[in-house]
C-alpha positions, 0 to 999 in steps of 0.5 A: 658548519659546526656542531651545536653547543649548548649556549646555541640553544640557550643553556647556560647555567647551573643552579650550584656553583659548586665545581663539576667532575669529569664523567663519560656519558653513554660509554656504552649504551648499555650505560644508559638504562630506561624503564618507562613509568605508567600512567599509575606510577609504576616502573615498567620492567621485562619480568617474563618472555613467555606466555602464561597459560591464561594469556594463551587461552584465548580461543582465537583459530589461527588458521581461520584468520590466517585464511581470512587475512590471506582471502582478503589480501587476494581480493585487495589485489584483484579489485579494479577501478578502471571504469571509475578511473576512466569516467575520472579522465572524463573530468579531471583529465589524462594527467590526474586520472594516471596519478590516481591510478598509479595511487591506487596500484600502490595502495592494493599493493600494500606495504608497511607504510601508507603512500604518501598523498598525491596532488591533484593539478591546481584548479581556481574554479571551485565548482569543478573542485566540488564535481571532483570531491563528490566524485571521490566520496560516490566511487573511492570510499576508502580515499579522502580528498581536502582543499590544499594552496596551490603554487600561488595565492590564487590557486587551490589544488584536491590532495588525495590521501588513503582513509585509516581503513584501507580500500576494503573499509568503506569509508567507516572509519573516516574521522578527523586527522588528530582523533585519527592520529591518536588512536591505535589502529590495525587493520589485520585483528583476527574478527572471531575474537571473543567477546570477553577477552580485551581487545588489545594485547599489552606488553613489554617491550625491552630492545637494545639499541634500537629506536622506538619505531625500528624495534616496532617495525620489525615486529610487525614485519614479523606478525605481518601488520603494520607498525601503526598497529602498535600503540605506545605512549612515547617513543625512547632512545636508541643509544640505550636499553629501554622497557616500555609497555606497547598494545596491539589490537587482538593479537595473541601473546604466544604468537609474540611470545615465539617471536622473542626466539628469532629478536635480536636486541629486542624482546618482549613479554609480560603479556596481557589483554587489556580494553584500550590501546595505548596513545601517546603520552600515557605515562607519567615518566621515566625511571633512569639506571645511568652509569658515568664511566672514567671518573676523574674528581678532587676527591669523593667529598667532591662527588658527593657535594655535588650528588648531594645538591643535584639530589636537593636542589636538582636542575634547570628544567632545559629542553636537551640538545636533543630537543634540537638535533644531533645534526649541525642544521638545528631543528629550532632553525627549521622552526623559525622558517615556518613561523616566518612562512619562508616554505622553500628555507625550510625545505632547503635546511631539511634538505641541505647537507650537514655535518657528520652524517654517513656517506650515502646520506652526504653524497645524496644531500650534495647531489640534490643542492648541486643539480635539483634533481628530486628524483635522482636523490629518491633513488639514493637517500635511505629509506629512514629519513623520513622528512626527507623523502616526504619533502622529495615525493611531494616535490616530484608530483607537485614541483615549486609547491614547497608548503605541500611538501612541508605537510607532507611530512608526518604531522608528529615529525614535522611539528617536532620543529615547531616545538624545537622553535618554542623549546629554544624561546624557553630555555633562553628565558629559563637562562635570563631568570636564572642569571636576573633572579637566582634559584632561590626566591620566588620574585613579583610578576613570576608565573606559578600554578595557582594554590587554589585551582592545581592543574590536574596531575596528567595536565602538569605532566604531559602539559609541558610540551611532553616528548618523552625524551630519554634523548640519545646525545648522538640520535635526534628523537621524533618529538611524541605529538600530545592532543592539543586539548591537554594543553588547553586545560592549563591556563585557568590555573596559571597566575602571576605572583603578586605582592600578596603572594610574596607576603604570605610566602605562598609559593616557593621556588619549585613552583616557578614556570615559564610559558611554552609560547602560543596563542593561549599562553600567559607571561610573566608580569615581569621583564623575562617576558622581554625575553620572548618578544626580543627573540621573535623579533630578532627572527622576524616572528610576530607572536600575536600577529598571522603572517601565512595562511598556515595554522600550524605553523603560526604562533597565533594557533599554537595553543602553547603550554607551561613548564617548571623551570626547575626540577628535582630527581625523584627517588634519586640514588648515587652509587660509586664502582670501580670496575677493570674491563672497560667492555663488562657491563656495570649494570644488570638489565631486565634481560640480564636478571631474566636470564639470571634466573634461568641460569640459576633454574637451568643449572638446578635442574642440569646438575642432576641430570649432568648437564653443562649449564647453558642457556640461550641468554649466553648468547642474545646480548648484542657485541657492544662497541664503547664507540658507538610502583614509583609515586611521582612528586616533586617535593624533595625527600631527605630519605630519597638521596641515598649514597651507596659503597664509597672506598674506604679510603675515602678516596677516588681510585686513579682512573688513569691505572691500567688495573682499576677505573672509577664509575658513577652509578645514578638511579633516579625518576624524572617526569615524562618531559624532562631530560636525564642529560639536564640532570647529569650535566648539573652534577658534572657542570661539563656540556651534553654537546656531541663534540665534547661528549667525543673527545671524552671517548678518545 
C-alpha cells in the first residue's frame, strides 16, 4: 500500500495560479514553532520557570497531604469485596463474578490509566439484567453499569465501567459521560486547600518534540496523578515546539516549578491560580513562527509575489493530510466503515499492517492478521497505540463483539474517524467549488453566515470541527473532541445566498462556508450539494437514513457543523535568512529567550565575582537530528503583510553553495481549526504528503 496523497483526500487547488518555490518543511523540528492563542486573544509564551513568591504562598502542608494521599492509597489496597463478589457468583455465575474481581484488583491497584471496562456475558432476559444493575448500584458505588449489543441482534450484555471517583468516591461524582469527559478532574488535590486561593494551578506548558498527552503524562508521573488530572484546550504537535496553557486541580506551583530541573524537552512556567480548569477548545487559536529551509526560486520577485498573495487572499480552508493519518490505512476509511455499520472492517483497518511503521509495531500487526491470537499480539504491541489495545483488550473478554471493541476505544479518539470521514466529503466539496465557481465571487445558492443573526465569535471558531491542528506531517493528531452543543448554535445563523443578496452584494467571498455533513446541516442551494450525496452513495452511506443501531456513528446523530472555505493568515509576516549550518537554529523559542536572558544576568553578576559564564540553559535543548494579545479577525489588513530583510541584490542566494543557504521565515495567526500546512502548501504549490516532504530531505 502507498502513502496518501493529496488528491486521495480531495485537495486539489490553489486559489493563485502564480508559480510555487521549492522549500523544506519541518527540516528540523525546531523549524515549526507554535504558541497557543487563548480564549481572549492572547499569544501564549514561556516567560518565567519559576515560582513567584505570591504564587508560592498558598498555605497548603505538604506532608499532611502527602500523608493523607499515602493513608488513602493504603486503604484502597486493603479494601475487600469478597462477600459482595461471592453473593455476585450467586447470581451471575462463576465466569462474570472472576471477571469482576480480577476488574476490582486492577483498579485498587492503580495505575496511570482507568482499565478498560469489562463485558458481562450476553443475557436476553431483561429481569435478570435489572436484578444484576441493582446489584451494582447497592454494593460497588464507585463502578457504573450500562446495557450494551450483544454478539447478535438478539442479545443485550452489562458493560462495567469505573465511576470518574475511583472506589473511594461513592458514586458522588457520577455524571454523564460527555459532561464527564469534559470536565478536569483529579483525584490526588490536597483537601486542606484554601478557600480564597483558585482551585486550579494554570501554566504554561513549553515541550520540544513531545505530543500534548506524553509531555502531560510525564508530568503526572512526576506529581504522582494521573494525566487526566490536566486539562488543556487542544492538544499540539509533536514534530514541534509548542507553548500551551495547562490547569491542574490544587497543585501548587513550586511543586512544579522544581520539576522544570529533572525535564528533558519539557518545561514549564508562568504559574497562577485560577477558579476553572481548562477543557477542550478553550482557545481561539494558533500563532505559527515556520521556517522553510533550502530555498530554491526564480528570483525574490517570485517569493514575494507569492507571500504577498497568500498574505491577501490567503487559502483554501482543507482538512491536512493529518486530518487522515500519516499511516498508508487512512483515518477517513475507517470512518466509512462505521457509517456503513461494517464493525469487523474497521476493526480489521484499525488493526491491519500498514506502511512505514516501526519493526515491533509491523511484526505485531503481521502476527495478529496471520493467527488472530488477540493475546499474543497484546503482549508485543506498545503500549502508545491506544485504539489498538483497546480494540485487542475488548476482543480478548468478548470474542466476535467487534461494535464493543470499537466503543472501547476512547470517545475523543475514536470519533477522530468519524470526523476524518465528514472532513473527506468537506474537501472534496471545497475542491468542486473552487474548480465550478472560482475564488473570487459569491455565486446563487452558496451557504454563508447570515448578516443579521452572526454566529457567536467561539460558535464560528471552535464550530468548524475545531481539532486544534498544528499537525505534524509525519505524526497523526488525536482530533480535540468539542461538545456537541457548540455546534448546534450554528444553523439559525446559516442561509443560502439568493438573488437579493447578489444585488445588494451583501456577502463577499470570505464568508462563503460549506457544511460539516450531519443531521442538522444545511447545503448548499446549489449543484455542490451533489458533492455530498455522489461520495456517500459511492461509499454506501446514506446521509438521511439509519442503517445500525449505533448513534455515534450514524450520519443521522451527527449534529454536523460549517466551516469557511477560504481563510486568510492573521498578522501574517515573511522574512528571508540566509544561514551556513544546516544544524543551527534560525528561530529564537521561548526557552531560547529565557535562557538569554540569564545569560545575560549570569554573566553581570559572575564577571565580577570572576566567573565563567555558564548556565543550565547551555545544556537543556535536545540534540536535533535534521531526520527526523493577537485579536483575531478575518478581514485582511494592508499593514499586516510585512517583508523583512531581502538581499540586497535582489536576488536568492544559491542554496546549492556549500557556504551560504536560503530560508523562509513565516510568522502568522490562524483560527484554531485551520491548519498551517494548507497555508504553506498555497505559497510553495508543492504537496504536504509524507513522501514528498522525504525526498526534499535526501
Amino acid at each position: 500500500m502507498n502513502s496518501m496523497e493529496e488528491h486521495d483526500v480531495g485537495i486539489s487547488c490553489y486559489i493563485s495560479n502564480l508559480p510555487g518555490f521549492r522549500g523544506v518543511l519541518k527540516q528540523r523540528y525546531s523549524d515549526f514553532i507554535v504558541n497557543e492563542v487563548d480564549i481572549d486573544g492572547k499569544v501564549v509564551e514561556l516567560s518565567s520557570l519559576e515560582a513567584s513568591a505570591e504564587e508560592s504562598k498558598v498555605p497548603v502542608d505538604e506532608s499532611k497531604s502527602v500523608q493523607e494521599n499515602k493513608t488513602n492509597t493504603s486503604e484502597s489496597e486493603v479494601i475487600s469485596y469478597a462477600s459482595q463478589i461471592e453473593s455476585f457468583k450467586s447470581l451471575a455465575g462463576e465466569s462474570d463474578a472472576s471477571s469482576l474481581e480480577e476488574f476490582i484488583n486492577q483498579i485498587n491497584v492503580g495505575g496511570e490509566d482507568s482499565p478498560s471496562p469489562i463485558i458481562l456475558s450476553p443475557d436476553s432476559d431483561k429481569s435478570h439484567r435489572t436484578a444484576v444493575h441493582v446489584f451494582f448500584r447497592e454494593n460497588f458505588k464507585f463502578l457504573v453499569t450500562d446495557t450494551v449489543d450483544g454478539p447478535d441482534a438478539s442479545s443485550k450484555c452489562i458493560r462495567v465501567r469505573l465511576n470518574s471517583g475511583g472506589p473511594n468516591n461513592k458514586g458522588k461524582n457520577s455524571r454523564k459521560r460527555k459532561d464527564r469527559d469534559n470536565k478536569p478532574f483529579d483525584s490526588r488535590g490536597s483537601e486542606n486547600w484554601p478557600e480564597n486561593a483558585g482551585k486550579f494551578l494554570r501554566f504554561h506548558l513549553f515541550k520540544e518534540n513531545k505530543d500534548t498527552q506524553e509531555a502531560l503524562g510525564v508530568l503526572g508521573n512526576m506529581l504522582g496523578i494521573k494525566s487526566r488530572s490536566f486539562g488543556f484546550a487542544g492538544t499540539k504537535d509533536k514534530r514541534a515546539v509548542t507553548t500551551q496553557r495547562v490547569t491542574v486541580y490544587k497543585q501548587q506551583a513550586r511543586k512544579l516549578a522544581s520539576l522544570n530541573e529533572k525535564l528533558f524537552g519539557i518545561k514549564v512556567g508562568d504559574f497562577c491560580y485560577v477558579n476553572e480548569g481548562l477543557c477542550l477548545g478553550q482557545l481561539l487559536g494558533n500563532r505559527f513562527t515556520i521556517t522553510l529551509r533550502g530555498i530554491v526560486a526564480d528570483s525574490v520577485d517570485t517569493i514575494k509575489a507569492a507571500a504577498d498573495s497568500l498574505g491577501r487572499h490567503g487559502f483554501i480552508n482543507y482538512f491536512g493530510l493529518q486530518r487522515f493519518g500519516s499511516g498508508s490505512v487512512p483515518t477517513h476509511r475507517i470512518g466509512a466503515a462505521l457509517f456503513r455499520g461494517e464493525w469487523k472492517l474497521a476493526v480489521d483497518l484499525i488493526l491491519d499492517p500498514r506502511d512505514g511503521e516501526r519493526y515491533v509495531i509491523a511484526k505485531a500487526r503481521k502476527y495478529y492478521k496471520d493467527t488472530n491470537d488477540v493475546a499474543g499480539t497484546l503482549k508485543q504491541l506498545p503500549q502508545f497505540l491506544v485504539a489498538e489495545r483497546a480494540v485487542l483488550k475488548s476482543l480478548k473478554q468478548f470474542p466476535g463483539n467487534y461494535l464493543q471493541a470499537l466503543k472501547s476505544i476512547p470517545r475523543t479518539l475514536r470519533m477522530m474517524y468519524v470526523h476524518s470521514y465528514q472532513s473527506y466529503l468537506w474537501n472534496h466539496a471545497a475542491s468542486t467549488r473552487v474548480q465550478k465557481y472560482g475564488t473570487e465571487q459569491v455565486v446563487l445558492g452558496d451557504l454563508v453566515y447570515c448578516k443579521e443573526n452572526p454566529p457567536s465569535k467561539a460558535t464560528e471558531i471552535v464550530g468548524s470541527e475545531c481539532d486544534d491542528d498544528c499537525g505534524d506531517i509525519y505524526d497523526s493528531n488525536i482530533e480535540d473532541e468539542i461538545p456537541e452543543d457548540i455546534h448546534d448554535k450554528s444553523n439559525s445563523s446559516v442561509k443560502a445566498v439568493n438573488a437579493e443578496d447578489l444585488n445588494s452584494k451583501s456577502y463577499t467571498i470570505d464568508d462563503v462556508i460549506l457544511p460539516m455533513p450531519g443531521s442538522r446541516s444545511i447545503y448548499p442551494a446549489n449543484d455542490i450539494v451533489k458533492v455530498y450525496n455522489d461520495l456517500t452513495n459511492k461509499d454506501g452511506i446514506s446521509l438521511t437514513e439509519n442503517v445500525h443501531n449505533a448513534k455515534e456513528f450514524s450520519m443521522t446523530s451527527v449534529t454536523g457543523s460549517y466551516r469557511r472555505v477560504f481563510q486568510k493568515p492573521i498578522n501574517f509576516e515573511w522574512e528571508l535568512l540566509t544561514y551556513t549550518d544546516s544544524n543551527k537554529p534560525l528561530v529564537e523559542t521561548d526557552l531560547d529567550k529565557i535562557g538569554k536572558s540569564k545569560r545575560t544576568n549570569v554573566h553581570a553578576v559572575g564577571a565580577s565575582n570572576g566567573q565563567k559564564e555558564t548556565t543550565a540553559f547551555d545544556c537543556i535543548r535536545q540534540v536535533e537530528s535534521s531526520d527526523d494579545g493577537v485579536k483575531v479577525e478575518t478581514d485582511y489588513d494592508e499593514n499586516a503583510s510585512k517583508e523583512v530583510i531581502l538581499p540586497h541584490d535582489e536576488s536568492v542566494p544559491d542554496s546549492s553553495s556549500k557556504d551560504s543557504h536560503t530560508a523562509l521565515k513565516l510568522t502568522f495567526t490562524l483560527p484554531s481549526s485551520c491548519y498551517a500546512t494548507m497555508a504553506i502548501r498555497e505559497l510553495l504549490k508543492t504537496s504536504t504528503s509524507v513522501a514528498y516532504q522525504k525526498t526534499l530531505n535526501q
